[in-house]
C-alpha positions as CSV (number, residue, x, y, z in Angstrom):
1,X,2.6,41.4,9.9
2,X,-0.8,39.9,9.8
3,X,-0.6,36.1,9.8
4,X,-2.1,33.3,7.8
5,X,-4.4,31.0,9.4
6,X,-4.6,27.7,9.2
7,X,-8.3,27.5,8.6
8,X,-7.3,29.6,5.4
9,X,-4.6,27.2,4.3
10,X,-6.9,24.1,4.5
11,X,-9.4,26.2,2.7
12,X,-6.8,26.7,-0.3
13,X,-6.1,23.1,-0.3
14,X,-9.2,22.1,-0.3
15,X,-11.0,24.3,-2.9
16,X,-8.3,24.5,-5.1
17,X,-8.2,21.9,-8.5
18,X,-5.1,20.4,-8.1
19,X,-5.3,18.5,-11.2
20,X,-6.2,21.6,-13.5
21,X,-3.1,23.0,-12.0
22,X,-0.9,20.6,-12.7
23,X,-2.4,20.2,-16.4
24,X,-1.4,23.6,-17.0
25,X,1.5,24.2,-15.4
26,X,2.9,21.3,-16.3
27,X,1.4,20.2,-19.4
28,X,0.2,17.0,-18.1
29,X,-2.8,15.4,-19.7
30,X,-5.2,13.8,-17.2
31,X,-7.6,10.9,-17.8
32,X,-10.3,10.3,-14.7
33,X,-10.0,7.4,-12.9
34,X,-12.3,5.8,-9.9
35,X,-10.3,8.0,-7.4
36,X,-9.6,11.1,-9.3
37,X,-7.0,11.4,-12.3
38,X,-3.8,9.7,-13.9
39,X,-1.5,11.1,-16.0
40,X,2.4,11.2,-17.2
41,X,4.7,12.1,-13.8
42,X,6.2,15.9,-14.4
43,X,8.8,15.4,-12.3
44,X,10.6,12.4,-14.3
45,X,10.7,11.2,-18.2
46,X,8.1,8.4,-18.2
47,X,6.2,6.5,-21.4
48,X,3.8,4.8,-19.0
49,X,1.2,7.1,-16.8
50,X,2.6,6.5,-13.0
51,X,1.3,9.6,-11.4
52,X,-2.2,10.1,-9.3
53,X,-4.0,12.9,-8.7
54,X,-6.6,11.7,-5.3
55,X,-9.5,13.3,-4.8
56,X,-10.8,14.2,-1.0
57,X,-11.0,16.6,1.1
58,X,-7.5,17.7,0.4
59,X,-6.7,16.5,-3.6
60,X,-3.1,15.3,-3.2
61,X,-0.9,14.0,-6.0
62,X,2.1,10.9,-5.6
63,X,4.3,9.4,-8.4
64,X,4.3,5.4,-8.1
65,X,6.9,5.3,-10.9
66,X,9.7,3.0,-10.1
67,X,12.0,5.4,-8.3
68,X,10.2,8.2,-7.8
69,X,7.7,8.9,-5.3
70,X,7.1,12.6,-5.6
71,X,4.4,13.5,-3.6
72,X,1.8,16.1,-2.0
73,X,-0.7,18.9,-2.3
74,X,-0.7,22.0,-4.4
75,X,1.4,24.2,-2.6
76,X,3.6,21.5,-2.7
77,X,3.6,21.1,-6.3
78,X,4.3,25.0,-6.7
79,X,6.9,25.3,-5.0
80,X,8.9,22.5,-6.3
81,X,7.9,23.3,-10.0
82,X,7.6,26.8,-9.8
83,X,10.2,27.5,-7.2
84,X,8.2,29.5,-5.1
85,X,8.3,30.0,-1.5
86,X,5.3,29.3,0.5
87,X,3.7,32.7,0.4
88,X,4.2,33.0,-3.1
89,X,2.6,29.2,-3.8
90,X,-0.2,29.9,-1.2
91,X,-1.1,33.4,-3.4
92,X,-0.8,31.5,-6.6
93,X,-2.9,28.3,-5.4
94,X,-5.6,31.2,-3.8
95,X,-6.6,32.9,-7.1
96,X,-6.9,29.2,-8.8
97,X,-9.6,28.6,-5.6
98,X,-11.4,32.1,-6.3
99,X,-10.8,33.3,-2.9
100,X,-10.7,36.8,-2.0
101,X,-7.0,37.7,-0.8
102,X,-6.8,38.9,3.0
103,X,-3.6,40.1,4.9
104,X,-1.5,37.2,5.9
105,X,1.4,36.4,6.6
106,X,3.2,32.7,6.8
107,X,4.5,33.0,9.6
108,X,2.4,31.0,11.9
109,X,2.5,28.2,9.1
110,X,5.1,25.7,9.4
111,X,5.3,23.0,6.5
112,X,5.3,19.3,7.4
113,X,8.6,18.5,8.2
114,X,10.5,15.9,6.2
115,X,9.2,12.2,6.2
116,X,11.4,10.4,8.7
117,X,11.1,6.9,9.8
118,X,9.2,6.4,12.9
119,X,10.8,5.9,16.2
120,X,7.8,4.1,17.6
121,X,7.1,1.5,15.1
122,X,4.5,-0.8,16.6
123,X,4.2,-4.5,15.7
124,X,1.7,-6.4,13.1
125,X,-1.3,-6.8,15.6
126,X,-4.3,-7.7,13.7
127,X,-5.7,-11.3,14.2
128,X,-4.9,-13.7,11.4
129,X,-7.9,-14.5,9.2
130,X,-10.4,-17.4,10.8
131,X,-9.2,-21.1,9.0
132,X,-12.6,-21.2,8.1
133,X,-12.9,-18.5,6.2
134,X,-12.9,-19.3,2.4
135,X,-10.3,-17.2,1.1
136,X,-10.4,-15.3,-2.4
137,X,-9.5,-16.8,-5.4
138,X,-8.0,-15.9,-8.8
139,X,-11.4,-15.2,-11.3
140,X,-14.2,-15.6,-9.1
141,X,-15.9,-12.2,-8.1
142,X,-15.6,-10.8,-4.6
143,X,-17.1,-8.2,-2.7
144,X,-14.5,-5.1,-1.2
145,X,-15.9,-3.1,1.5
146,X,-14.5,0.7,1.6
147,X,-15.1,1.5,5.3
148,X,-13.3,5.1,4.6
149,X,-15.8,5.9,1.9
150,X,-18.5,4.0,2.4
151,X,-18.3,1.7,-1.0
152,X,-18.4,-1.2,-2.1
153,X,-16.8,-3.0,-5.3
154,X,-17.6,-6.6,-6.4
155,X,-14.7,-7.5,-9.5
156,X,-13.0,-11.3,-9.8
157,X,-9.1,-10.3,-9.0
158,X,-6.2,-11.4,-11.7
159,X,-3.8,-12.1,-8.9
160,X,-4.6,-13.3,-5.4
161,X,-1.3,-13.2,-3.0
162,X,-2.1,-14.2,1.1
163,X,0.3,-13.3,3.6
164,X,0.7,-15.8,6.3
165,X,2.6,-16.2,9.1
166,X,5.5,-18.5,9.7
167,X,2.7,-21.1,10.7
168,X,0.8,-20.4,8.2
169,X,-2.0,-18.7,9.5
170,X,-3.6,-15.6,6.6
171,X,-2.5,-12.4,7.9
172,X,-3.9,-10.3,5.0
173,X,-4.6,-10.5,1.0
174,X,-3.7,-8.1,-1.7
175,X,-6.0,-8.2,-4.6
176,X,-4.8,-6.8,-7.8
177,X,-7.7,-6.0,-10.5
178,X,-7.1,-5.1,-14.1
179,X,-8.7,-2.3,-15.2
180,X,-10.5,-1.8,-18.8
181,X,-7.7,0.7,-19.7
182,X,-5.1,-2.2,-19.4
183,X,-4.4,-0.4,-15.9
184,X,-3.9,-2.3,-12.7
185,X,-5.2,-1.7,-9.4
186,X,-5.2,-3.4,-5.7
187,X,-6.6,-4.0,-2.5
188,X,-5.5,-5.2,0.9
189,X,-7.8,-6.6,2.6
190,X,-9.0,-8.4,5.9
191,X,-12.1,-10.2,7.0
192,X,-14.7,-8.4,9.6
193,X,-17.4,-10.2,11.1
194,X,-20.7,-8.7,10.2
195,X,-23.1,-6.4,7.4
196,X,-22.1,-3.5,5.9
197,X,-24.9,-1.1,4.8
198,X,-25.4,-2.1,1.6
199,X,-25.6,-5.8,2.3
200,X,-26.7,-6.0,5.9
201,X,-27.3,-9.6,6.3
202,X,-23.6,-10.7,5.3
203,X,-22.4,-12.9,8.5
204,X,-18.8,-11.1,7.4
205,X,-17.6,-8.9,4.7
206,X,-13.7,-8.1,3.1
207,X,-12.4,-4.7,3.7
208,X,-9.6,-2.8,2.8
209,X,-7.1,-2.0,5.0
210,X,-6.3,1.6,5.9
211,X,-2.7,1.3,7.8
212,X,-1.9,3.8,10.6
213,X,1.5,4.8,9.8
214,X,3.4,3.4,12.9
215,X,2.3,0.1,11.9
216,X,4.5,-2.6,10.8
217,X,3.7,-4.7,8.0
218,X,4.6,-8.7,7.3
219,X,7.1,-9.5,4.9
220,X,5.2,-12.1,2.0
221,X,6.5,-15.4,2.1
222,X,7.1,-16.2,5.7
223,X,5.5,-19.7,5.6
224,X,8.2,-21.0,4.2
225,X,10.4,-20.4,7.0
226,X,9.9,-23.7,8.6
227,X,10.8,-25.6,5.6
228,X,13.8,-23.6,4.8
229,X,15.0,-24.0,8.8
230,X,14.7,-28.1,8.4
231,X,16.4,-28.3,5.7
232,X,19.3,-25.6,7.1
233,X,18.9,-23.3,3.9
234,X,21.8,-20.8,3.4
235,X,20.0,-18.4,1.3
236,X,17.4,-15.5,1.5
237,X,16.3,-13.2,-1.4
238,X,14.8,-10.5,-1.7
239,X,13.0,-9.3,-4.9
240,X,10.0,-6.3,-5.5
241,X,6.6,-7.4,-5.3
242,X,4.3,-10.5,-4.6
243,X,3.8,-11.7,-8.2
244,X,7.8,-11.5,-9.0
245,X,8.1,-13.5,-5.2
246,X,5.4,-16.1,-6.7
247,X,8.1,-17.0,-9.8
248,X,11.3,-16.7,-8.0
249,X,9.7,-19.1,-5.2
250,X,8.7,-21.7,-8.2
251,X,11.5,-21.4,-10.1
252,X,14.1,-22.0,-7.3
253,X,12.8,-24.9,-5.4
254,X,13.3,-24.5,-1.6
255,X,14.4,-27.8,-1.1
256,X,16.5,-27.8,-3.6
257,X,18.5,-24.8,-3.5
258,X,17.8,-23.5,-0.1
259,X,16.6,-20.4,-0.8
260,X,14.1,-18.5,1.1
261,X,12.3,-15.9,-1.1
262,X,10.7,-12.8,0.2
263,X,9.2,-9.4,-0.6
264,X,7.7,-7.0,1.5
265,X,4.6,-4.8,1.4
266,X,4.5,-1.4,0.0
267,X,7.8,-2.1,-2.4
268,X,10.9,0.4,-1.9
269,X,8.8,3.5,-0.4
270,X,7.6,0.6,2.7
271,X,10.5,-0.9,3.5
272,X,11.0,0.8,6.6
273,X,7.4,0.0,7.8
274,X,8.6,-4.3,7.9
275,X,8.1,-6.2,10.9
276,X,11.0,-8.4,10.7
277,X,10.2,-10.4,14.1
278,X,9.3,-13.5,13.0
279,X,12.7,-13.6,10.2
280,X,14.6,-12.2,12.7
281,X,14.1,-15.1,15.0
282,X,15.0,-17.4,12.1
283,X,18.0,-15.8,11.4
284,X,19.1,-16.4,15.4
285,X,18.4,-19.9,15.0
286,X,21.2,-20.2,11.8
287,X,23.4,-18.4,14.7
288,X,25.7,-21.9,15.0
289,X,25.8,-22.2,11.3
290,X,29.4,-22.4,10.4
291,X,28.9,-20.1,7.8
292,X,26.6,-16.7,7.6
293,X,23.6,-16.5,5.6
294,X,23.9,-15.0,1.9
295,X,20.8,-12.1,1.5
296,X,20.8,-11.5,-1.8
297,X,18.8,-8.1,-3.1
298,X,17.3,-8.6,-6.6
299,X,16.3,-5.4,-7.7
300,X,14.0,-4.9,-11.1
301,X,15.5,-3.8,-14.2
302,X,14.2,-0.4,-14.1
303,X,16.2,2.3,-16.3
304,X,18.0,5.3,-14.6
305,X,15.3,8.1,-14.2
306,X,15.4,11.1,-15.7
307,X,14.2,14.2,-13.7
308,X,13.4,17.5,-15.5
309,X,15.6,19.5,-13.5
310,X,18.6,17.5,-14.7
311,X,18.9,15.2,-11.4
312,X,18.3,11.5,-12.0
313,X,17.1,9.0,-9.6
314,X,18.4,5.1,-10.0
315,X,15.7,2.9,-8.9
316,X,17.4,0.1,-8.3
317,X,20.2,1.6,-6.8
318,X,17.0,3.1,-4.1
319,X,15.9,-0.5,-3.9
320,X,19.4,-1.8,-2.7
321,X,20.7,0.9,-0.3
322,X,17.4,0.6,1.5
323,X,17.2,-2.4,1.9
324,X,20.5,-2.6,3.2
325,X,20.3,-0.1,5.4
326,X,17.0,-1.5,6.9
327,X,18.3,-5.4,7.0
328,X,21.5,-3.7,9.2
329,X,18.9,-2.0,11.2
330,X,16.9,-4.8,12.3
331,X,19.8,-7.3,12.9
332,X,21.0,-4.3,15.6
333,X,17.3,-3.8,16.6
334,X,17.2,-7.6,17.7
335,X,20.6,-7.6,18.8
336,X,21.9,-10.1,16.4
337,X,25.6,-10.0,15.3
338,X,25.4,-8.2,11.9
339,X,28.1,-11.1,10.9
340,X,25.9,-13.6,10.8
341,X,24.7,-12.4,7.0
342,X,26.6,-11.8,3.8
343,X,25.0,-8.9,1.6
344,X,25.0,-9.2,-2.1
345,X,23.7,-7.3,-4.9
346,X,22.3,-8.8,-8.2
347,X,22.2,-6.9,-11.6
348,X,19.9,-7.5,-13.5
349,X,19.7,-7.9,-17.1
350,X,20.4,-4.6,-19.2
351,X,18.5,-3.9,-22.1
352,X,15.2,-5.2,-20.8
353,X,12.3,-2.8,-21.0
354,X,12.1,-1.3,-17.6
355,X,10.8,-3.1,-15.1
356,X,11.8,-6.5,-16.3
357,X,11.8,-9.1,-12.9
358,X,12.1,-12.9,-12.2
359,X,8.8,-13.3,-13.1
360,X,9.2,-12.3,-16.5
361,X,12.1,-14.5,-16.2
362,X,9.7,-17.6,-15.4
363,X,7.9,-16.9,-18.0
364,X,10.6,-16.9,-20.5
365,X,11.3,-20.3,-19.4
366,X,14.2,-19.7,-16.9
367,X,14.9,-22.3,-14.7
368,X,17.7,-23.0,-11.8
369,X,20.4,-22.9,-13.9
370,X,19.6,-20.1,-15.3
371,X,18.8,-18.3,-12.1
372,X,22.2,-19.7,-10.4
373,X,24.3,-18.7,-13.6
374,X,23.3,-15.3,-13.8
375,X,23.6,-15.0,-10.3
376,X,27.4,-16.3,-10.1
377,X,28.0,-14.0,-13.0
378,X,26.1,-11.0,-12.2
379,X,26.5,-10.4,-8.4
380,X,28.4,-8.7,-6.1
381,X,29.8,-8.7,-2.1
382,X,28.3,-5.9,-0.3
383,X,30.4,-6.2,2.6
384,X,34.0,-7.8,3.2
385,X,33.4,-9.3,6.4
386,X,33.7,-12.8,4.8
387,X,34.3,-14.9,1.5
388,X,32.1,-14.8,-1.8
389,X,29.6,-17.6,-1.6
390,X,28.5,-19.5,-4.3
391,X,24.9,-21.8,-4.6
């Protein structure tokens, strides 16, 4: 049979309207954004709008609900919803482009093959950010380069969170922006010596960062770690996202408790992308500790998802067995003995509109107590290799 060509498929994809097919297909109602369109997720029962529709020059669609993560491109789209196979989607996808039909066949096609965690990870290398650089703060305006498209944005950020180093040194900033809508959006940037076109005579500009996918990424929180080794802290937790890291650190005093609070970058879908060097190497030094480090995982109070097909998807469950499997991983990958940490799990609080954290906590006034209470109350061993600890 004749065959498909790849210079046909990329045509499909590209000159197809990926959002128009999903609005009627789907039913989803789509409101343009800076990048393309938003709208309620198909693939899961939702109240707030979590799925993207990107423009470029292959429109692609991803789910950033809590849990979800369904992503790709129309002929991915069409064959989950629609249950086609891949000729089938590719036909279907052709007459929405308006491109005359030719004989094909798929056989010379091969679909991207699952996403699977890279074998060839490479460490964090960029430089850390020059001491003298004067870093961004919360409500004064700062200029974002685009180097992939070219633009630039000048907005004063609602939330400014650095990651440093264990010495401290800025590794990189995420910049969150609230939109006019009541939306949120952010940036991860860098500084780069120099102009950009716009603004030639800037000595240096922020940029965002465009990761390549082998790419580790630092965990947020790190310069703590030399505090929490002098004291000999006994605890590290884990939570999702920089702003709910920000309230669990203030509300449970390091010196107090001994507890080293981290997130990592990316949430749930990123957790395989860590570089755990520099925690790693903490962890060895607690090796002659009589007792093993608790890691606590804090997940956030998101509700049991509801997919359309019948499945559901528990977030927080996700957000546990991952990072479970990935703290195991790297205590093997640095040949550390995986006995020297005690796993536990943390329920949150039911009843809580999804996506409740420890920040909201903070704000409701939690304090210690209240933190250690719940957390005696509401925990659980993930392992037997030793004794329940208690704070």
């Amino acid at each position: 049979m004749p065959k498909i060509s790849q210079r046909s498929i990329d045509e499909v994809l590209g000159k197809v309207a990926l959002h128009e097919v999903i609005a009627q297909e789907a039913g989803v109602i789509f409101k343009p954004t800076n990048d393309g369109y938003k709208g309620l997720c198909p693939f899961h029962r939702e109240k707030t709008p979590s799925f993207m529709v990107y423009n470029g020059p292959i429109p692609t669609y991803i789910c950033f609900g809590a849990g979800c993560g369904e992503k790709g491109n129309v002929l991915t789209f069409l064959m989950k919803w629609k249950g086609f196979g891949f000729r089938e989607a590719f036909d279907y996808a052709r007459e929405w482009a308006k491109i005359p039909p030719e004989e094909h066949t798929s056989a010379n096609y091969k679909p991207p093959p699952p996403a699977q965690e890279s074998v060839c990870l490479i460490p964090w290398n960029l430089p850390p950010i020059s001491s003298g650089i004067e870093l961004p703060v919360v409500g004064k305006p700062v200029l974002v380069f685009n180097p992939g498209k070219g633009t630039t944005q000048i907005n004063s950020p609602s939330h400014v969170h650095v990651y440093r180093s264990a010495s401290g040194a800025p590794l990189l900033i995420v910049l969150r922006f609230q939109r006019k809508d009541g939306g949120k959006y952010f940036h991860q940037v860098t500084w780069k010596k120099g102009g950009i076109p716009t603004h030639p005579q800037l000595k240096g500009h922020w940029y965002q960062l465009a990761f390549e996918p082998n790419m580790r990424r630092p965990l947020y929180g790190l310069e703590d770690i030399p505090q929490w080794q002098q004291i000999k802290g006994q605890y590290i937790l884990f939570v999702e996202g920089e702003k709910t890291r920000d309230a669990a650190a203030r509300m449970l005093a390091i010196e107090r408790l001994g507890i080293l609070v981290l997130c990592n970058l990316g949430s749930t879908g990123a957790v395989n992308k860590i570089d755990w060097a520099e925690l790693m190497e903490s962890i060895r030094s607690c090796s002659s500790r009589e007792k093993p480090l608790s890691v606590i995982l804090w997940p956030d109070a998101d509700v049991v998802l509801e997919k359309f097909d019948g499945t559901t998807i528990n977030p927080q469950d996700k957000f546990v067995s991952k990072w479970q499997a990935e703290i195991l991983k790297a205590l093997d990958e640095y040949g550390l003995d995986k006995d020297a940490i005690v796993l536990r799990r943390v329920q949150p609080e039911r009843g809580r509109e999804s996506g409740w954290d420890l920040a909201d906590a903070f704000e409701e006034g939690w304090t210690k107590n209240d933190f250690i209470s719940w957390y005696l109350t509401h925990s659980t061993l993930m392992n037997d290799r030793v004794q329940s600890t208690e704070i």
